[in-house]
N, C-alpha and C positions, 0 to 999 in steps of 0.2 A: 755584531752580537757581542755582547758583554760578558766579561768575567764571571765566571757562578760562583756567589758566594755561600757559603755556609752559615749553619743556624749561629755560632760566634759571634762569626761579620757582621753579620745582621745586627744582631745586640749594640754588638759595640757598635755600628753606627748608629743607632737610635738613641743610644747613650750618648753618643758624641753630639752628636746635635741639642739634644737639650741641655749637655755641658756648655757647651759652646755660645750658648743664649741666655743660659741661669734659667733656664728653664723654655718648653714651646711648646705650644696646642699643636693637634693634632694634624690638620692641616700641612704645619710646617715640618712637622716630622717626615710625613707622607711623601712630601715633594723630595725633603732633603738628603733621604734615607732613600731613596728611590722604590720608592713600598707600593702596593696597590691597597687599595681601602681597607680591601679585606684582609691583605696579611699584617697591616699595621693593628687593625683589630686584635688580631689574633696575638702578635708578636706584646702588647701594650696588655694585655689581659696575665700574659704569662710574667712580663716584667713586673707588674703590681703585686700577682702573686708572691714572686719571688723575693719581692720587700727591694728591686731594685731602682725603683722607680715609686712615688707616690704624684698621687694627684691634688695639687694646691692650691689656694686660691687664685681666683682670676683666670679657672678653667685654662692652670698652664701644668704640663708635667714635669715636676722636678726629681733630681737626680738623688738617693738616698745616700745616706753613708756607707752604705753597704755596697750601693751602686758605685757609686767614688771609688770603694775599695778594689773593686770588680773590676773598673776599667785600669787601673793600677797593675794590679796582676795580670791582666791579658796584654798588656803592653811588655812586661817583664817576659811573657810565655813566647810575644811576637820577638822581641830581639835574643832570646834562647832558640828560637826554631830558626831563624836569619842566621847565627852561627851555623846550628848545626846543619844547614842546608847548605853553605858555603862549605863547609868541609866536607860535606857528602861529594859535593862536585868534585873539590880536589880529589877528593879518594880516584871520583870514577873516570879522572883527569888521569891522573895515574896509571891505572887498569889499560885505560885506552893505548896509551904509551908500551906499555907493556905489552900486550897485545902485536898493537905493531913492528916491537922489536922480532916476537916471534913469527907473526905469519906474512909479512911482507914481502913481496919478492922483488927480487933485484934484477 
C-alpha cells in the first residue's frame, strides 16, 4: 500500500512533472503523477482554473508563472515543516527521557 498523499502532493506533483518536461499531455501526467483518469481530470480542471497551469500549443500543459511561483513556496513550506518536524521529535525525545527518569524501576 502506498503513502496517502494529500490534495498539495498532488499539485505539486503534477506540477513537477510538467516542470520537469517544459511542459506534458495528459497521458504523461497521469502515469507520472500516479493519477487515475478521472482524478487527473479533476485535478487539471482546477489547476487551469487556478491560473496555475495553462494549456498550450501542441496539446501539452505548461506550467504558469504563478504556477512556478506556487511550486517555489511549497518547496520553502516543505523544508519549514522538515525543521519543525525534527524538533518536534527532539522535544518528544526529551519527554520520553524524562519520563523514564521518573517512572522506571530499578
Amino acid at each position: 500500500m502506498g503513502k496517502y498523499r494529500d490534495r498539495l502532493e498532488v499539485v505539486v506533483d503534477i506540477l513537477s512533472v510538467i516542470t520537469d518536461n517544459s511542459g506534458a499531455k495528459k497521458t504523461r501526467i497521469m502515469y507520472s503523477a500516479n493519477l487515475s483518469w478521472d482524478l487527473l481530470r479533476r485535478y487539471l480542471n482546477v489547476l487551469l482554473e487556478s491560473n496555475l497551469v495553462s494549456f498550450g500549443s501542441s496539446e501539452c500543459y505548461i506550467l504558469t508563472v504563478k504556477g512556478e511561483r506556487f511550486l517555489k513556496k511549497y518547496n520553502e513550506f516543505r523544508r519549514h515543516r522538515k525543521k519543525a518536524e525534527k524538533r518536534l521529535n527532539d522535544v518528544e525525545s526529551e519527554r520520553m527521557m524524562l519520563e523514564n527518569m521518573c517512572f522506571t524501576m530499578k
